[in-house]
C-alpha positions in Angstrom: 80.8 167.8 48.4 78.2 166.7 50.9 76.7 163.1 51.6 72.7 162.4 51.8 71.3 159.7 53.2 67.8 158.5 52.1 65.8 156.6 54.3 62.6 154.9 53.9 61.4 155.2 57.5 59.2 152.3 58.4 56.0 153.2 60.9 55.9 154.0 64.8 60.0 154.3 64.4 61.1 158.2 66.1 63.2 160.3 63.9 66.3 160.5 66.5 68.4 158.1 67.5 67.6 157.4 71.0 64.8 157.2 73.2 64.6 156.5 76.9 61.4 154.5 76.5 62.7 152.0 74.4 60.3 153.0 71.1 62.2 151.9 67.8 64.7 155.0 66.4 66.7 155.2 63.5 69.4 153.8 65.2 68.3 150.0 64.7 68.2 151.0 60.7 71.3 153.4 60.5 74.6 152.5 61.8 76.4 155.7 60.4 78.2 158.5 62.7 77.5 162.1 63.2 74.6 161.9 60.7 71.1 163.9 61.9 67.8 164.0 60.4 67.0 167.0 58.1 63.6 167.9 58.9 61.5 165.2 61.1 58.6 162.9 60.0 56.2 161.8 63.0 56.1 158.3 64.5 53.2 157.3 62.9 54.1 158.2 59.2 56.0 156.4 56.6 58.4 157.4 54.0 61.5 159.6 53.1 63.4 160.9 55.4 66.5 162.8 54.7 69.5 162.6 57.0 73.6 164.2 56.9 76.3 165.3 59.0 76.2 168.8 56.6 74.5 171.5 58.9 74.6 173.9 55.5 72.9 171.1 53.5 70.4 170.2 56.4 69.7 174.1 56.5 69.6 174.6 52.7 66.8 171.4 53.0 64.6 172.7 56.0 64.6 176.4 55.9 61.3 177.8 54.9 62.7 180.8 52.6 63.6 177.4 50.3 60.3 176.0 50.2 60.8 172.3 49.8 58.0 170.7 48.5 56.8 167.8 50.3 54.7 165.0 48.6 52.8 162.2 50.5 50.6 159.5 49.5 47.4 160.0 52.3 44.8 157.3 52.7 42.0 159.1 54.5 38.3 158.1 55.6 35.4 158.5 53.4 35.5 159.8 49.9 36.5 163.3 49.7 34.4 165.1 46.9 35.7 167.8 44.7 34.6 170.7 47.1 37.0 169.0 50.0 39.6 168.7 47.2 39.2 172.4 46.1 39.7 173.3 49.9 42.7 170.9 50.2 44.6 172.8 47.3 43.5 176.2 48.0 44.3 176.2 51.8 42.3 175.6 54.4 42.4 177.6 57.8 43.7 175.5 60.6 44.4 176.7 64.4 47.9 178.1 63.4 46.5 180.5 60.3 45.6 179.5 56.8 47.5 176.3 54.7 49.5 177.6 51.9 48.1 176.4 48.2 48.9 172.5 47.8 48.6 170.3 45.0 46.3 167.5 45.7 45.1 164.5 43.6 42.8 161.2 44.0 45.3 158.2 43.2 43.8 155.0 42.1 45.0 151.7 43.9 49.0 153.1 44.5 51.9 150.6 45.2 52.4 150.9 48.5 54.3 148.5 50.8 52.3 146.7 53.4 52.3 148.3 56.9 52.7 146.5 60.1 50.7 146.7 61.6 47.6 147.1 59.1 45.2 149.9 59.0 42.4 148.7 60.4 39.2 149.0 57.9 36.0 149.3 58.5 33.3 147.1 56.9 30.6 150.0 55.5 33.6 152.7 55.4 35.3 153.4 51.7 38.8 154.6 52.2 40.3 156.9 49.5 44.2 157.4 48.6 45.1 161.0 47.7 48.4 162.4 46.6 49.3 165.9 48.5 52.0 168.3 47.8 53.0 170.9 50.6 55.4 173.9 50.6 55.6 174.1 54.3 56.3 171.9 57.5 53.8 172.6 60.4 53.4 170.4 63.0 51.4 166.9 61.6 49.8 169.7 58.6 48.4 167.3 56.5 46.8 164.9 59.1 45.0 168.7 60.0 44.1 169.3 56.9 42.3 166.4 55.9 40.5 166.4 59.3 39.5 169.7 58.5 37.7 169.0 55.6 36.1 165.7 56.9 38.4 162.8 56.1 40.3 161.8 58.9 44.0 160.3 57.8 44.6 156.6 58.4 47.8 156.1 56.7 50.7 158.8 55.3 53.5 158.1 53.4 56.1 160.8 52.3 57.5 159.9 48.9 59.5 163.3 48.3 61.1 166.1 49.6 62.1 168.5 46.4 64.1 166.9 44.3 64.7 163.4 46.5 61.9 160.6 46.3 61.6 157.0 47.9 62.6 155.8 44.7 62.4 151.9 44.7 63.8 152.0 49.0 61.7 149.5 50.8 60.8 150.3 54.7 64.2 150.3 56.4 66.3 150.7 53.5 68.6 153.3 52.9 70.5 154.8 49.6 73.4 157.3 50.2 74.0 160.7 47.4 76.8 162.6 47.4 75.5 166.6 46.9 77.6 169.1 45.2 76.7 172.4 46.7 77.7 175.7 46.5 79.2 177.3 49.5 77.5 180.0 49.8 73.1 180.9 50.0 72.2 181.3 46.2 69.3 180.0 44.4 70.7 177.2 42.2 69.7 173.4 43.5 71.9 170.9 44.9 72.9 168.5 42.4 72.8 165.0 43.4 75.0 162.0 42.0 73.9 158.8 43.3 75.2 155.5 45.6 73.1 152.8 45.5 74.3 151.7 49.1 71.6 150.3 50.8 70.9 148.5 54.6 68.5 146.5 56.6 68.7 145.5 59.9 70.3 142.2 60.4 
């Protein structure tokens, strides 16, 4: 057996657990030894982030031969229209090669938590919320992507990685799963059973 933490990581907090400039880490939310993000989710995005002291499980997680997919909610500039969607899911050719296929989505009015601080909004500007599913991890992809067809992202939340979503966790809350796993590489899934364990900062 293996323990997961899932972390709703608020915005501008770093996923490690120090920092010699004194910008927010994990640290302030997570008060649990030996535990290490799988995977990384930049300072300025929101949402699930996985964390164990597993090195299989993390591996098993991040490695691209596994191809995790990644969902985020993305509120971007302007008002994509179906051409920039087409692009968006069939891959779009950025400065490290072409995107692999996504799935993307316009979502109406989502229920997201408030951000602190506030996107800023523009008076004659309409913003637009998509929904975009990834199957690989380059460095802030879908914030290229997006640019690349136009629409500039303001705000990104990630609300699942495979199998694990935010579920009901607030920003700064935590749940804990134990996985079991087989020991060895194979192609069956972890199978999750769930603690409802949760923590805020005091």
């Amino acid at each position: 057996m293996s323990t997961l933490y899932l972390f709703h990581k608020p915005f501008q907090v770093l996923t490690q657990f120090t920092d010699p400039q004194g910008r927010n880490t994990l640290a302030r939310w997570l008060d649990i030894p030996n535990i290490y993000p799988a995977g990384r989710l930049d300072y300025d995005s929101e949402g699930l982030l996985l964390l164990t002291d597993d090195g299989m499980l993390a591996h098993r997680i991040t490695h691209p031969d596994h191809k995790q997919s990644k969902t985020y909610l993305v509120l971007v500039e302007g008002q994509p229209d179906d051409n920039a969607l087409k692009a968006l899911s069939n891959g779009v050719t950025l400065k490290d090669g072409l995107t692999r296929p996504s799935r993307v989505r316009r979502v109406t009015s989502p229920q997201v938590h408030r951000r602190e601080p506030p996107v800023r909004h523009r008076a004659n500007i309409v913003d637009t919320w998509l929904e975009i599913s990834i199957t690989e991890g380059r460095n802030r992809q879908v914030r290229r992507m997006t640019a690349h067809v136009g629409h500039p992202t303001l705000r990104l939340i990630r609300t699942a990685i495979g199998q694990w979503t935010l579920d009901t966790l607030s920003p700064g809350e935590w749940r804990r799963e134990t996985i079991h796993m087989p020991r060895k590489t194979s192609s069956k899934s972890a199978r999750p059973s769930r603690d409802r364990s949760r923590r805020k900062p005091e």
